[in-house]
C-alpha positions as CSV (number, residue, x, y, z in Angstrom):
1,X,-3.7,-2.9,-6.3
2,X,-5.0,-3.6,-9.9
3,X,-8.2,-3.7,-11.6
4,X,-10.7,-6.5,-13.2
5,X,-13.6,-6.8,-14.8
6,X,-15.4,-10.1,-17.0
7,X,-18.1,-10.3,-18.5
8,X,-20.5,-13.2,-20.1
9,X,-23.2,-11.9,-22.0
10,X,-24.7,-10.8,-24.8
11,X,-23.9,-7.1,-24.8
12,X,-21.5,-4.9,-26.9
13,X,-18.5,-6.8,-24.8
14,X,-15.6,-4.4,-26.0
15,X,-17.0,-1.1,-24.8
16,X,-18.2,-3.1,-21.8
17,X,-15.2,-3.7,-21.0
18,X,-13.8,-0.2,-21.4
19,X,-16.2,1.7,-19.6
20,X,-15.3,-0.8,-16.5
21,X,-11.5,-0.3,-16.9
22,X,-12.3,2.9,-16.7
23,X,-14.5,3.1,-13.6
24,X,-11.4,0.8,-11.9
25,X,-8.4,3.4,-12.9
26,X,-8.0,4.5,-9.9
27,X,-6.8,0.9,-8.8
28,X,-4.3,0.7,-11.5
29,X,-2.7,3.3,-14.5
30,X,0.1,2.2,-15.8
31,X,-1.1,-0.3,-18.4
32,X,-4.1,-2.1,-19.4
33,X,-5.6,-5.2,-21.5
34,X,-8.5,-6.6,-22.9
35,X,-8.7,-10.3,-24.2
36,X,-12.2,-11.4,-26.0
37,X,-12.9,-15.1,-26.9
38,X,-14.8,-15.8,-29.9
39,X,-15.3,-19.4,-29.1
40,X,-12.2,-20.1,-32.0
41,X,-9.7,-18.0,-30.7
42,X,-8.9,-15.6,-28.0
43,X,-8.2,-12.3,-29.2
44,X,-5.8,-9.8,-27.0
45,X,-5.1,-6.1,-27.3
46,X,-2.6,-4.5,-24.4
47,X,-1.3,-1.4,-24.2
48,X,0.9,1.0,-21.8
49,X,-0.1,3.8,-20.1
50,X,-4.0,4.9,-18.6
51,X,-6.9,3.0,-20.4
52,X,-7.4,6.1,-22.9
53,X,-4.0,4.4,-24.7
54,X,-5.7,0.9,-24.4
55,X,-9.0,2.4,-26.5
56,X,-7.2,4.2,-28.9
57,X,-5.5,0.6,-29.9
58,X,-8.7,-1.3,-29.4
59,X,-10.5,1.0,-32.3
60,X,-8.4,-0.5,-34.7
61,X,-9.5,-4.1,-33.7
62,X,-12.0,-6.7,-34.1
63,X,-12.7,-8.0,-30.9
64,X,-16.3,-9.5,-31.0
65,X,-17.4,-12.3,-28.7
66,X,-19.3,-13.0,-25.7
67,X,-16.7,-13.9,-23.2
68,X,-14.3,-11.4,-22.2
69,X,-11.9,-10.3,-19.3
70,X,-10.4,-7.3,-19.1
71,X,-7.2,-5.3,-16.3
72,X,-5.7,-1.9,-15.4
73,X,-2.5,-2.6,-14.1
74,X,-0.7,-1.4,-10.8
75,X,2.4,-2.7,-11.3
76,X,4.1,-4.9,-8.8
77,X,6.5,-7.5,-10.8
78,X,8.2,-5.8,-13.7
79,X,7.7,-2.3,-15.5
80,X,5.4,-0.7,-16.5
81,X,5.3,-2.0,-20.4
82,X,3.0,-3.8,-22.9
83,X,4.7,-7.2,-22.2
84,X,3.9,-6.8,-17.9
85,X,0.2,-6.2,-18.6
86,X,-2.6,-8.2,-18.6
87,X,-4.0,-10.3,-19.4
88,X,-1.1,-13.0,-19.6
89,X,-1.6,-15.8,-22.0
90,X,-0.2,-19.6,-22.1
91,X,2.4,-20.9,-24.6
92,X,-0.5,-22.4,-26.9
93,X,-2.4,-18.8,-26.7
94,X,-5.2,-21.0,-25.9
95,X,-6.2,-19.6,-22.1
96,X,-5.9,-16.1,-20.9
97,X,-5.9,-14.7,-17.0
98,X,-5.7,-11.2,-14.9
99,X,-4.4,-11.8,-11.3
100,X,-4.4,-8.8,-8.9
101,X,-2.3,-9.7,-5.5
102,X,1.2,-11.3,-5.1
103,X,2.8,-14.7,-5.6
104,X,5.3,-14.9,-3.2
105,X,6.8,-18.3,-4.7
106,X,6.8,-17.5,-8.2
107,X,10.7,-17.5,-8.7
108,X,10.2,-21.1,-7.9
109,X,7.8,-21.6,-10.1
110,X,9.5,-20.2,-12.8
111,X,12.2,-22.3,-12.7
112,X,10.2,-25.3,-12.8
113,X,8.1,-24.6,-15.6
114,X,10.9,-23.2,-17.9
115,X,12.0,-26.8,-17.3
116,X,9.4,-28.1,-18.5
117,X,9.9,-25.8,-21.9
118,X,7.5,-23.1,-21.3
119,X,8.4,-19.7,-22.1
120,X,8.0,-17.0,-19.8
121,X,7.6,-13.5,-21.6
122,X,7.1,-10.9,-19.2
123,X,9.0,-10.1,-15.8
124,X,5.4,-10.3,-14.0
125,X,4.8,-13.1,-10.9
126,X,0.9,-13.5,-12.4
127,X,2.4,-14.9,-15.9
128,X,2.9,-17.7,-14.3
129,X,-0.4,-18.9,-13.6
130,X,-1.4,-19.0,-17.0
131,X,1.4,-21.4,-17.3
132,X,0.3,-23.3,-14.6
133,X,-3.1,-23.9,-15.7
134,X,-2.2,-25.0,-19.4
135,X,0.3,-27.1,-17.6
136,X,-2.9,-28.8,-15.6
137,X,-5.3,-28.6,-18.6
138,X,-7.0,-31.6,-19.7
139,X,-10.3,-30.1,-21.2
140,X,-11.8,-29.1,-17.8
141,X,-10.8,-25.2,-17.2
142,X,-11.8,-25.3,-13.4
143,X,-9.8,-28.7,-12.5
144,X,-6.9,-26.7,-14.1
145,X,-7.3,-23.8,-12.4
146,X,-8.2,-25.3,-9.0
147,X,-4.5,-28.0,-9.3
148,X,-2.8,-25.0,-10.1
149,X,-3.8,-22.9,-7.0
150,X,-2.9,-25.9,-4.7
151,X,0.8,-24.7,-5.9
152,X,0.9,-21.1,-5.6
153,X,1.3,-19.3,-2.2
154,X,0.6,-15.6,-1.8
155,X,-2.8,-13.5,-2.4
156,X,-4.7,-13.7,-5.9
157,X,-7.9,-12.2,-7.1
158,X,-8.1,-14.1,-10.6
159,X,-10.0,-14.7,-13.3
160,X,-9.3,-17.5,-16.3
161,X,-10.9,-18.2,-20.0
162,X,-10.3,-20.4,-22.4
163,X,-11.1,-20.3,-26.4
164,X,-13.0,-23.9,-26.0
165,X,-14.9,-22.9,-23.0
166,X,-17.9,-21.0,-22.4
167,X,-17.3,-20.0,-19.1
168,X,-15.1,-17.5,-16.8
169,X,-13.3,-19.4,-13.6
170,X,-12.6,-17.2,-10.5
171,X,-10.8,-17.6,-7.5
172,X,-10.2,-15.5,-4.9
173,X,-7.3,-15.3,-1.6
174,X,-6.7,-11.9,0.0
175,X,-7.5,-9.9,-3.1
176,X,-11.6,-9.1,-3.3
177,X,-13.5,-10.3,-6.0
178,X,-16.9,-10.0,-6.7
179,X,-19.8,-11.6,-9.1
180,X,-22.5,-9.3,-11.0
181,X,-25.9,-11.3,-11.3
182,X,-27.9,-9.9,-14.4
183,X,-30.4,-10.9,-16.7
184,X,-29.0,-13.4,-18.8
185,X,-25.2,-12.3,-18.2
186,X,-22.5,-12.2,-15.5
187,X,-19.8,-9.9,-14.5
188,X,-16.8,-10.2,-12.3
189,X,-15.3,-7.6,-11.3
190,X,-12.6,-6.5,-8.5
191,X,-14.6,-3.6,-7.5
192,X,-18.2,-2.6,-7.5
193,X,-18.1,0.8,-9.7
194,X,-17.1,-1.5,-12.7
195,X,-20.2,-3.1,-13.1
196,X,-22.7,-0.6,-10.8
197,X,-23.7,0.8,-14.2
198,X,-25.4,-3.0,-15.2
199,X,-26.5,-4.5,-12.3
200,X,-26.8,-4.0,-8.3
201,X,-27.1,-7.7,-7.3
202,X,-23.6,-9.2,-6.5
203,X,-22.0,-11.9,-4.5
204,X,-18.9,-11.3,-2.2
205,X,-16.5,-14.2,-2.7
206,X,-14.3,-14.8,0.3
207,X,-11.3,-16.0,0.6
208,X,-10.3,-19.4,-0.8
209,X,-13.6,-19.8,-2.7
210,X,-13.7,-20.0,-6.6
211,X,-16.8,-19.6,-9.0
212,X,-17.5,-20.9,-12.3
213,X,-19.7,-18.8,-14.7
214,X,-21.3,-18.7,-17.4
215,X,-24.2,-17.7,-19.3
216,X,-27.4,-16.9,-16.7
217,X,-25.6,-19.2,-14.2
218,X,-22.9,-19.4,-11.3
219,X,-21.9,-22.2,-9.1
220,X,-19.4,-21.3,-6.2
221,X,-17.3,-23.8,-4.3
222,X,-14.4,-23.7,-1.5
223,X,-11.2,-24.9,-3.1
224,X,-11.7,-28.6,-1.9
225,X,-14.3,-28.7,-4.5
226,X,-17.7,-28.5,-1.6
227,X,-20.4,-26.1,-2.8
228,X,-21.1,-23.0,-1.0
229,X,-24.4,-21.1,-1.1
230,X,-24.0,-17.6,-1.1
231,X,-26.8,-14.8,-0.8
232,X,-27.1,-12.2,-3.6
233,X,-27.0,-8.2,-2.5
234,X,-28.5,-5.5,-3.3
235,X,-25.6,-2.6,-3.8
236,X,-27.2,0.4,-2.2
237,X,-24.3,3.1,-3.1
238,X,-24.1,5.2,-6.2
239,X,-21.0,4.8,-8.4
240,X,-19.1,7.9,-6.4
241,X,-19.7,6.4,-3.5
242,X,-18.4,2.6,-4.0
243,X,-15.3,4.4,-5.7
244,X,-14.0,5.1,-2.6
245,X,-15.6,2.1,-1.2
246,X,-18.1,3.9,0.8
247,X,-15.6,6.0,2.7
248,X,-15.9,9.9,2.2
249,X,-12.4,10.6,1.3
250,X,-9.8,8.5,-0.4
251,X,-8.0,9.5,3.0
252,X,-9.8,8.0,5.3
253,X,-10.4,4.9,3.3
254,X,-6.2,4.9,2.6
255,X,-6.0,5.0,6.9
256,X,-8.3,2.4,7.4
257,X,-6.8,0.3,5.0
258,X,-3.6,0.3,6.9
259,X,-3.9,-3.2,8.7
260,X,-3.6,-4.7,4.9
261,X,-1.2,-2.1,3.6
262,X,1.3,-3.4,5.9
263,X,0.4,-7.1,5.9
264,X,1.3,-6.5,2.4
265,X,4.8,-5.0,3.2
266,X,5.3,-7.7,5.7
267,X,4.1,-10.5,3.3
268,X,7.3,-12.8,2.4
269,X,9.8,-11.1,4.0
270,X,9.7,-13.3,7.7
271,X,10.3,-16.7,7.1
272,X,11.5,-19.4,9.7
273,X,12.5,-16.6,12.0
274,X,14.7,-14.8,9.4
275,X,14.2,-11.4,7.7
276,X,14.4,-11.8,3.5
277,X,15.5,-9.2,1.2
278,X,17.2,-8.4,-2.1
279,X,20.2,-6.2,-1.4
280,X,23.1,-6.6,-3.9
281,X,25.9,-5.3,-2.3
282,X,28.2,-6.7,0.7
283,X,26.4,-5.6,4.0
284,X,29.7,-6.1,5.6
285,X,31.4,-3.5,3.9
286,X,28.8,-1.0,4.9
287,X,30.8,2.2,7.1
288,X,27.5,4.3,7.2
289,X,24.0,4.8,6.1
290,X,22.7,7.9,4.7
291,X,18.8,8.4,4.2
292,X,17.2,10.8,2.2
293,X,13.6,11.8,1.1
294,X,11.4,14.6,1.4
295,X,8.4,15.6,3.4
296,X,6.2,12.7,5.0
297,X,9.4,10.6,3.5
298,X,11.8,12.3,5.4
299,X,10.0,11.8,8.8
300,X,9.9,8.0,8.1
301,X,13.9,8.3,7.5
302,X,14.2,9.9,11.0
303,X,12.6,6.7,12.7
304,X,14.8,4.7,10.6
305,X,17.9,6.3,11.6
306,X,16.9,4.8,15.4
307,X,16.3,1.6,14.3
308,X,19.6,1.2,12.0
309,X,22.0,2.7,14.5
310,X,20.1,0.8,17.3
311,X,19.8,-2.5,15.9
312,X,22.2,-2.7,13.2
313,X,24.8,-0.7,15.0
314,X,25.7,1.1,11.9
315,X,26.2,5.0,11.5
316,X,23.1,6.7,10.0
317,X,22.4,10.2,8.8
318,X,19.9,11.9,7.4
319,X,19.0,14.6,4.7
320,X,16.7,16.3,3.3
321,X,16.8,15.9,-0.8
322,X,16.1,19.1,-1.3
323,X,19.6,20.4,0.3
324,X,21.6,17.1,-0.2
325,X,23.5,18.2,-3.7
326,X,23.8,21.2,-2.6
327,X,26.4,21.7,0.3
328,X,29.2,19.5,-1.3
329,X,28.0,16.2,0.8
330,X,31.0,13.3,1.7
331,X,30.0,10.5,0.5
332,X,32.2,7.5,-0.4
333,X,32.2,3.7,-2.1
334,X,31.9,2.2,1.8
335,X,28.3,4.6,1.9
336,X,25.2,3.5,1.6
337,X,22.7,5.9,0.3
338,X,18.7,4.9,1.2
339,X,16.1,6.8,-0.8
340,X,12.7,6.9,0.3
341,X,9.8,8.0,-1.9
342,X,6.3,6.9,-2.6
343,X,5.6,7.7,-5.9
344,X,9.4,6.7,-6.8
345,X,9.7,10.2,-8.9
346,X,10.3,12.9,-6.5
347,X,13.0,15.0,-8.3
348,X,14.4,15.8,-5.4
349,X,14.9,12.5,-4.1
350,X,16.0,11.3,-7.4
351,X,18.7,14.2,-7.6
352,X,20.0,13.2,-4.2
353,X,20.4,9.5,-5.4
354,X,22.2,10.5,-8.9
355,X,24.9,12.6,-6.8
356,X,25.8,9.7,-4.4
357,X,26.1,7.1,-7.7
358,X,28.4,9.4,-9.0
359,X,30.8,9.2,-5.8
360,X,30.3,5.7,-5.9
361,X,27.9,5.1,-3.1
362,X,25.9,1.8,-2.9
363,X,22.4,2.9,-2.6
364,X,18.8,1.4,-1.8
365,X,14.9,2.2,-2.7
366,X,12.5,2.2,-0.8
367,X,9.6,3.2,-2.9
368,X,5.8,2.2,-3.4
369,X,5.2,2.5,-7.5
370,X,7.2,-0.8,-9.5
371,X,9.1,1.0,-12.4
372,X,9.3,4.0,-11.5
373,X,12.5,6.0,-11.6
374,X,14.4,5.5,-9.0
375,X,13.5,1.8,-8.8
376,X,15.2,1.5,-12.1
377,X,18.6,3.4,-11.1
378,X,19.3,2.3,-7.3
379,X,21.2,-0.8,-6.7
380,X,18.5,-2.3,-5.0
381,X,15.0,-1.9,-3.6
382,X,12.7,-2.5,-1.4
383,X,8.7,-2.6,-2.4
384,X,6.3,-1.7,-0.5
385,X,2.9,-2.8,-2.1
386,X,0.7,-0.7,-0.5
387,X,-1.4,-0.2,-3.4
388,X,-2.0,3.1,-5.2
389,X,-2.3,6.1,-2.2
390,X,-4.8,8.3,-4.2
391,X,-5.4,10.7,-1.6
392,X,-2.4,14.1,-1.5
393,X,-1.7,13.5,2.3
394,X,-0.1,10.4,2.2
395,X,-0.9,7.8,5.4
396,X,-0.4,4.1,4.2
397,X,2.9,4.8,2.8
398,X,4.3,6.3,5.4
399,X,3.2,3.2,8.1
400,X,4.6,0.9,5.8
401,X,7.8,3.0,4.6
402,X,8.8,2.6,8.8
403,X,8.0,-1.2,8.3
404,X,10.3,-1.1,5.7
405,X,13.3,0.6,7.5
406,X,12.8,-1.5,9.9
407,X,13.3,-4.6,8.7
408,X,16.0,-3.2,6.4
409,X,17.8,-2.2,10.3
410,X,17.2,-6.4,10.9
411,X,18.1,-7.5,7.7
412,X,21.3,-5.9,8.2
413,X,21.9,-6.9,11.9
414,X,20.9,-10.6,10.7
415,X,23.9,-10.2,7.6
416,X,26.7,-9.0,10.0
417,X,26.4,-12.6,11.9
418,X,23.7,-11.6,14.9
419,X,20.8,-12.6,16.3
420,X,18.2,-11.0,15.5
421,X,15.2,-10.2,18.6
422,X,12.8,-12.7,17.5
423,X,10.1,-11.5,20.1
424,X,10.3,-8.3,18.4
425,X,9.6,-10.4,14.6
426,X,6.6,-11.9,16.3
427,X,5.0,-8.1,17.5
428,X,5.6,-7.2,13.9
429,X,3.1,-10.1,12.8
430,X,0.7,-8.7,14.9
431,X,0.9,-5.1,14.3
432,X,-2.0,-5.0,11.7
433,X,-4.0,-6.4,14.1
434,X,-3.1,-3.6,16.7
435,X,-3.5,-1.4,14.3
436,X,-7.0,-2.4,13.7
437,X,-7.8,-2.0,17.3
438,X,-6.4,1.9,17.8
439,X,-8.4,2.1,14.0
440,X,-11.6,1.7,16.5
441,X,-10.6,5.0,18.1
442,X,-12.1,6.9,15.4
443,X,-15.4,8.1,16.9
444,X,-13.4,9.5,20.2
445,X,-11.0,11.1,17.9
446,X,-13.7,12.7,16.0
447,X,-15.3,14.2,19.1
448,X,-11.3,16.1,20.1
449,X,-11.0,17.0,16.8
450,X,-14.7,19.1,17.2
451,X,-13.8,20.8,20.1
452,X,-10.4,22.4,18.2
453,X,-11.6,22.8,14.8
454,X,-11.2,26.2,15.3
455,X,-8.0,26.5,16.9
456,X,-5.3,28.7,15.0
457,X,-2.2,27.0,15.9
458,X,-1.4,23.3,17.5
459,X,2.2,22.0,19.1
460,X,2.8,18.4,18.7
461,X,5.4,17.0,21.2
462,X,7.3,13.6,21.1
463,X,10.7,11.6,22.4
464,X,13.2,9.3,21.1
465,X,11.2,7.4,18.2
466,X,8.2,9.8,18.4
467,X,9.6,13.0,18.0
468,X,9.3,12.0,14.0
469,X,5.6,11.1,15.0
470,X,5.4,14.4,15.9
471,X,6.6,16.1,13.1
472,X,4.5,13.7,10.8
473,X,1.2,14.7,12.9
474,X,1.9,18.5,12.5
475,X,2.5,18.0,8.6
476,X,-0.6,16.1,8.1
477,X,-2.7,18.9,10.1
478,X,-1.5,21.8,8.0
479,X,-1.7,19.7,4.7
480,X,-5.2,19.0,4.9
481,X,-7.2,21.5,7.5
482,X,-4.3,24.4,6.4
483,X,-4.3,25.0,10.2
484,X,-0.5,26.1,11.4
485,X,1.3,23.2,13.1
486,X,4.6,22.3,14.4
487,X,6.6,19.4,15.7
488,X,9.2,19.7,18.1
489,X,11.0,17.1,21.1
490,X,9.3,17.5,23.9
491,X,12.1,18.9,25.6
492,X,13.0,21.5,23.3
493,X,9.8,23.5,24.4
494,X,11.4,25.5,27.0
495,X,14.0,26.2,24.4
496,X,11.5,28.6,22.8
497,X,7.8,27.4,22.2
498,X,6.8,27.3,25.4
499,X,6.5,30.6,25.3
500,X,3.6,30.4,22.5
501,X,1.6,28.2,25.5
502,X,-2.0,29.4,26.5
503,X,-5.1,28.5,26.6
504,X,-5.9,29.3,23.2
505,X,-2.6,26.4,22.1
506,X,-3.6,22.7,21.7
507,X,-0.7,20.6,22.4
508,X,-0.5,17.2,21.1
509,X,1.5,14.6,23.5
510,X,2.6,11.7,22.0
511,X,2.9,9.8,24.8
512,X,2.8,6.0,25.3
513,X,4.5,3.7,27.4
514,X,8.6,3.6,26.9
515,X,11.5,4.4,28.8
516,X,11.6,8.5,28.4
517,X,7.5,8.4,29.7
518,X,8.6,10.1,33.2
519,X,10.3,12.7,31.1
520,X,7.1,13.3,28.8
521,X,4.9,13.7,32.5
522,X,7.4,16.4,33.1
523,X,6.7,18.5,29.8
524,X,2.9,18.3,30.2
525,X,3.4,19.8,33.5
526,X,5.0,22.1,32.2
527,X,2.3,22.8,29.4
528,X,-0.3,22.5,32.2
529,X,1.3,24.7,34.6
530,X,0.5,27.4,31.7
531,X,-3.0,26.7,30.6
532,X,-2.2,24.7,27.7
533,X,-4.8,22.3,26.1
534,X,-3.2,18.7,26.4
535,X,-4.2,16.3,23.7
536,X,-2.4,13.0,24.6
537,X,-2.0,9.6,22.7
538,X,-1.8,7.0,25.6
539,X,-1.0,3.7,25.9
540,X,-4.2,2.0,26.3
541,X,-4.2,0.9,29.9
542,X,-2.4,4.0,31.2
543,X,-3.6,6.1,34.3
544,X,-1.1,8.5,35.0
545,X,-0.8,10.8,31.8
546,X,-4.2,10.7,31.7
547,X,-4.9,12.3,34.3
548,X,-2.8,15.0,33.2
549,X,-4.4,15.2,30.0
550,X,-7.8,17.3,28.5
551,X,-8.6,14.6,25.8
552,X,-7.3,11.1,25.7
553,X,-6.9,8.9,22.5
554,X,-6.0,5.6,23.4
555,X,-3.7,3.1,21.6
556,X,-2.8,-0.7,21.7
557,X,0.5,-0.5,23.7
558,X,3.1,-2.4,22.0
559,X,7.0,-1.9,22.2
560,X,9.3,0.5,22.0
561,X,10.1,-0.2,18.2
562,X,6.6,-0.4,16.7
563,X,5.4,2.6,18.6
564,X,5.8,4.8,15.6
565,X,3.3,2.8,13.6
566,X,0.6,2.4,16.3
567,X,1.2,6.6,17.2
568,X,0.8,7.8,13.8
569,X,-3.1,6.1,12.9
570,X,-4.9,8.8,15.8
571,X,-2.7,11.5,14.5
572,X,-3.5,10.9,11.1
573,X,-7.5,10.7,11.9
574,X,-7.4,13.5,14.3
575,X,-6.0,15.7,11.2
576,X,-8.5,13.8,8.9
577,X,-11.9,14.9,11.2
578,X,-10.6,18.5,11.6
579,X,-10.3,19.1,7.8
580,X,-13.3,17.4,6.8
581,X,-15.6,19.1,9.6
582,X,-13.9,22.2,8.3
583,X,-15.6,21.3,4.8
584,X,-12.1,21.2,2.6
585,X,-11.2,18.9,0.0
586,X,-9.3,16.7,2.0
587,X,-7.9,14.4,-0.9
588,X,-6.5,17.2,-2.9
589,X,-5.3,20.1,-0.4
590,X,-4.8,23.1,-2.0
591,X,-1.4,23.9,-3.6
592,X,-0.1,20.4,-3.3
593,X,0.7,17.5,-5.9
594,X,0.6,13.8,-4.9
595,X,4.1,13.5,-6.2
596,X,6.4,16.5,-6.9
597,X,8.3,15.9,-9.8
598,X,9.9,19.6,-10.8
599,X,12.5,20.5,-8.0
């Protein structure tokens, strides 16, 4: 997730420009550019880092003009550098662009234009649509633009200029964009805080639709060229507000934003019936898998230990980070070590992975941030694009971290020679949708979570794949609402916590449809036979639990292996609602960092 913001006008363009990089930061901090035209040349100032770095460089320019674009930079393709950022010029320096979304065919692309002698600078997919467009440019900007979208496939919010042309040409495909009507000037911006400050009238463009503007003026059309008429809105939100995109918290904007975080994750990897990833080592050779991570990480890695020792068939364990180094851990050249961490800089983590490279381990990332750390030292990695996750209690990560896993656990099975279930590819495409639907829970869920915000302790309870649900729903309560909480298998209650079971205990079931649901009946008899308060996720056409149950939260039933996703949304809502009708800062919990760098 990345920033824009354009501008056509007659204002002071530069600071313009600034001010709305810096109203977008939260979209994008690793870098940042700014490119002005001056009708004779285009004039481009980029720097690394948050947009503070940008305006100290920008002071020391002349960048006059009345057409501008302007991007902070989350990076996806390549590090984190001057060269990766925005905006990415043509060979001739003649046409500038900012892209925020993902080309899934730009390796492709690439090749073809290096063919034809241009020369690619940066490591970034979006480079090479300013090479696509000079490629198509015959003194028209928006034919260009509009021939060189019929060849890229992925997701683009983009916006082009050119030194000859007074005009800004956007497009838009699975990455919003919007347009700023004000007097005598446009904006374009990915977000509304960029241009709140300026004007409150905007157009939404939808997908597949690109604008042309200039001065005063706008004239939107579908990419076969056909003219669309689009209403103008009034934005009604303050700046605050619209930074979080209406939503209270970052948090509950991050859950509901989960159907595209993992569309995202999914995006390119399942093609023709076949799971696609970069690994560069010989699967065959693997003898076992160890995973490590830490806290919301680490409960991902226990659901990925099912699926690579179920469907891949290969040995898996898995560690904590924190105690990895530290007990004089086997590990040996046939290993593979998997490290799992959002921010890609957890100390821990990164400690673990250093120790297994030096026994010669093969080892893996599975990380959201491009460039971090341990993206630069594993052997491979796997992205997850979910887009920055602002908010301390991570949710979209940790979705799409068990999206990851599991198609790493398919990818292998697929390398060793097998089939791979293809049934179970095709529930995968759907799961954003399902998602979506238990995502319509959230009123019912807000309702249980009133009646226990006052409750002292809760027990979450889970089998096979959703004991690690279980753990993750406890974490995420005594993150954010700082209310004790613990996860445990089902079973394991009368192994000690039962005895902590009255009236005063809610006990969270997690307890869909699978093969171990008889088994999970059995334990909430057991809870109810001592006054417990059951609390139980159920599969959405279920009668039998829920008649056991005191509150029900109903979920899409889906199989077996994507139960873990589907479970986690209520639990991460029903820890949400308690916090926030508590009144505590739910996006920054007290005592915790987003990423824990310091061991």
């Amino acid at each position: 997730m990345c920033g824009i913001i354009g501008y056509i006008g007659n204002k002071d363009i530069t600071p313009l420009l600034l001010d709305g990089l810096q109203k977008l930061e939260y979209r994008g901090y690793d870098s940042a550019g700014i490119c002005v035209s001056d009708k004779q040349q285009l004039k481009t100032v980029k720097a690394k880092g948050k947009i503070s770095e940008l305006a100290k460089k920008v002071k020391s320019k002349t960048l006059n003009g009345a057409i501008g674009i302007a991007h902070t930079r989350w990076a996806t393709h390549g590090e984190p550098n001057e060269a990766n950022a925005h905006p990415h010029l043509d060979c001739k320096q003649e046409l500038a662009i900012v892209h925020n979304g993902i080309i899934e065919n730009h390796q492709a692309l690439t090749e073809l234009l290096k063919k034809e002698g241009h020369k690619i600078k940066s490591q970034t997919d979006s480079e090479i649509i300013a090479h696509l467009v000079e490629k198509f440019y015959k003194n028209d900007l928006e034919a260009a633009v509009r021939q060189a979208l019929k060849l890229i496939e992925g997701a683009f919010g983009l916006a082009v200029i050119h030194k000859d042309e007074n005009k800004i040409v956007v497009a838009r495909k699975g990455s919003p964009l919007i347009i700023g009507v004000g007097e005598n000037e446009m904006f374009i911006a990915s977000d509304i805080p960029a241009i709140l400050e300026h004007t409150k009238r905007v157009i939404y463009l939808n997908d597949n639709e690109i604008a042309v503007i200039t001065q005063g003026k706008y004239i939107i059309t579908n990419l076969e060229g056909e003219q669309i008429n689009k209403e103008v809105d009034e934005i009604k939100w303050n700046v605050e507000q619209m930074e979080k995109k209406g939503f209270k918290h970052f948090m509950l904007k991050e859950i509901m934003e989960q159907p595209e975080a993992i569309a995202n994750t999914l995006r390119g990897r399942i093609k023709d019936g076949k799971v696609k990833l970069t690994v560069d080592f010989d699967i065959q050779k693997i003898n076992r898998i160890i995973i490590t991570a830490c806290g919301t990480s680490w409960h991902s890695a226990l659901i990925g230990k099912h699926f690579l020792e179920s469907i891949a068939q290969i040995p898996a364990e898995v560690d904590y980070a924190s105690e990895f180094r530290y007990r004089s851990p086997i590990v040996s050249s046939e290993d593979v070590m998997v490290v799992i961490s959002q921010s890609g800089e957890t100390a821990d983590t990164l400690a673990a992975l250093r120790e297994a490279k030096v026994k010669q381990a093969k080892t893996l990332g599975i990380v959201n941030v491009v460039g971090s750390t341990i993206t630069r030292e594993v052997d491979s990695g796997i992205y997850l694009h979910v887009g920055p996750e602002i908010g301390v209690a991570s949710t979209k990560a940790f979705t799409s971290q068990v999206v990851a896993l599991l198609l790493l656990a398919l990818y292998i099975r697929q390398q060793q020679g097998h089939e791979i279930d293809k049934d179970l590819l095709k529930q995968l495409d759907k799961i954003p949708y399902q998602i979506n639907q238990a995502l319509k829970q959230a009123d019912n869920i807000k309702e249980v979570a009133a009646k226990f915000v006052d409750s002292k302790n809760f027990l979450y309870l889970g089998r096979g794949l959703n004991f690690p649900v279980a753990l993750e729903g406890a974490l995420k309560l005594k993150e954010i609402s700082y209310i004790h909480a613990e996860g445990y298998p089902a079973a394991e209650i009368k192994h000690g916590p039962i005895a902590l079971i009255d009236e005063d205990m809610p006990v969270v079931f997690v307890a869909t449809k699978n093969n171990l649901s008889q088994k999970i009946i059995s334990n909430m008899q057991e809870v109810k036979a001592r006054d417990g308060n059951i609390i139980a996720i159920v599969s959405q056409d279920d009668k039998e639990i829920s008649k056991l149950a005191d509150s029900i939260i109903k979920v899409p039933e889906v199989i077996d292996e994507l139960s873990p996703i589907i479970n986690a949304i209520p639990l991460q809502l029903l820890a949400y609602y308690i916090a926030d009708l508590k009144g505590l800062d739910v996006d920054k919990p007290r005592n915790l960092a987003k990423s824990v760098t310091v061991e």
